[in-house]
C-alpha positions as CSV (number, residue, x, y, z in Angstrom):
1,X,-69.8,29.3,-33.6
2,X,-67.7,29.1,-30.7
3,X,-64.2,29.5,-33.4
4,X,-65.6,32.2,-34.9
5,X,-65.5,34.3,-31.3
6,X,-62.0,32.8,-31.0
7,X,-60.9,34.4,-34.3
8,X,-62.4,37.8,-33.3
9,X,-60.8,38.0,-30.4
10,X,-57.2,37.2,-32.0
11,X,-57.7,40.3,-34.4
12,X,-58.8,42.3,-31.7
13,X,-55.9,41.3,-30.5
14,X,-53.7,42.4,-33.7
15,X,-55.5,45.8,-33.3
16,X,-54.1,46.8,-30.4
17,X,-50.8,47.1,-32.6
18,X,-52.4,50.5,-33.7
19,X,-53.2,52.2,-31.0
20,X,-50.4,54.0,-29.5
21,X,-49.8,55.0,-26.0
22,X,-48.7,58.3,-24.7
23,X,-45.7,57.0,-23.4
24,X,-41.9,56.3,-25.5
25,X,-40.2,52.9,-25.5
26,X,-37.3,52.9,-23.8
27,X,-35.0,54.4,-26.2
28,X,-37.5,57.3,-26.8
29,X,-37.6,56.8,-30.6
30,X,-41.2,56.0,-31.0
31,X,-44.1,55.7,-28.7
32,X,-44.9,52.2,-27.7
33,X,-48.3,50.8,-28.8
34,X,-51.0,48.9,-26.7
35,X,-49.8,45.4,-27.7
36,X,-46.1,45.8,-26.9
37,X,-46.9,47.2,-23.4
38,X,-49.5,43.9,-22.8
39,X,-46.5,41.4,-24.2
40,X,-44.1,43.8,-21.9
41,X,-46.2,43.3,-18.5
42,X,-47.1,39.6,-18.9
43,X,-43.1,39.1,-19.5
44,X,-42.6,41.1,-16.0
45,X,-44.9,39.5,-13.9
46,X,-43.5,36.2,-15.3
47,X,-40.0,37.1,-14.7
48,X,-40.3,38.9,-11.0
49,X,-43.0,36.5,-9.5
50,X,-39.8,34.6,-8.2
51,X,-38.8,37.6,-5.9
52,X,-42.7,38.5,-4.9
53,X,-43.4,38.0,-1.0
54,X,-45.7,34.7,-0.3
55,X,-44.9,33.8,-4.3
56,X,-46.8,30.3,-3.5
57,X,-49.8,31.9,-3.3
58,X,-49.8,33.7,-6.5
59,X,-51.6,32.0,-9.2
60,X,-49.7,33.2,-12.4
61,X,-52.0,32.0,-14.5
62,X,-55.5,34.9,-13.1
63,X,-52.1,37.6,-13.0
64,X,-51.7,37.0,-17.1
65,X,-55.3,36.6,-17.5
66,X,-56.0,40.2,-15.5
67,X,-53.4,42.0,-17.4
C-alpha cells in the first residue's frame, strides 16, 4: 500500500533525530543531529535564493527535494 511507504518514510524521517553529526550547533553546547542540519539547509536555501545570481532559473522546489 502506497500509505504504508508514506509512513515509513516519515519515521525514517524522525530517525534522523538520533544520529548525531560531528559538528556543534552554534553555541557549541551539543552536537547537532542529522534532522536539525536537513531543517537548517532547506531554511537557507529558502531564505538566500533571493540574493543567488540568475535566481529565475532556480527551481526551489528540485533544491529542497536534493537536500
Amino acid at each position: 500500500m502506497i500509505l504504508e511507504k508514506e509512513f515509513q518514510f516519515i519515521l525514517a524521517l524522525d530517525a534522523l533525530k538520533k544520529v548525531n553529526r560531528r559538528n556543534f550547533n552554534l553555541d557549541d553546547s551539543r552536537r547537532e543531529n542529522t534532522a536539525e542540519h536537513s531543517w537548517q539547509i532547506v531554511v537557507f536555501a529558502q531564505v538566500l535564493l533571493p540574493y543567488a545570481k540568475d535566481k529565475d532559473k532556480i527551481d526551489l522546489l528540485r533544491v529542497i527535494r536534493m537536500l
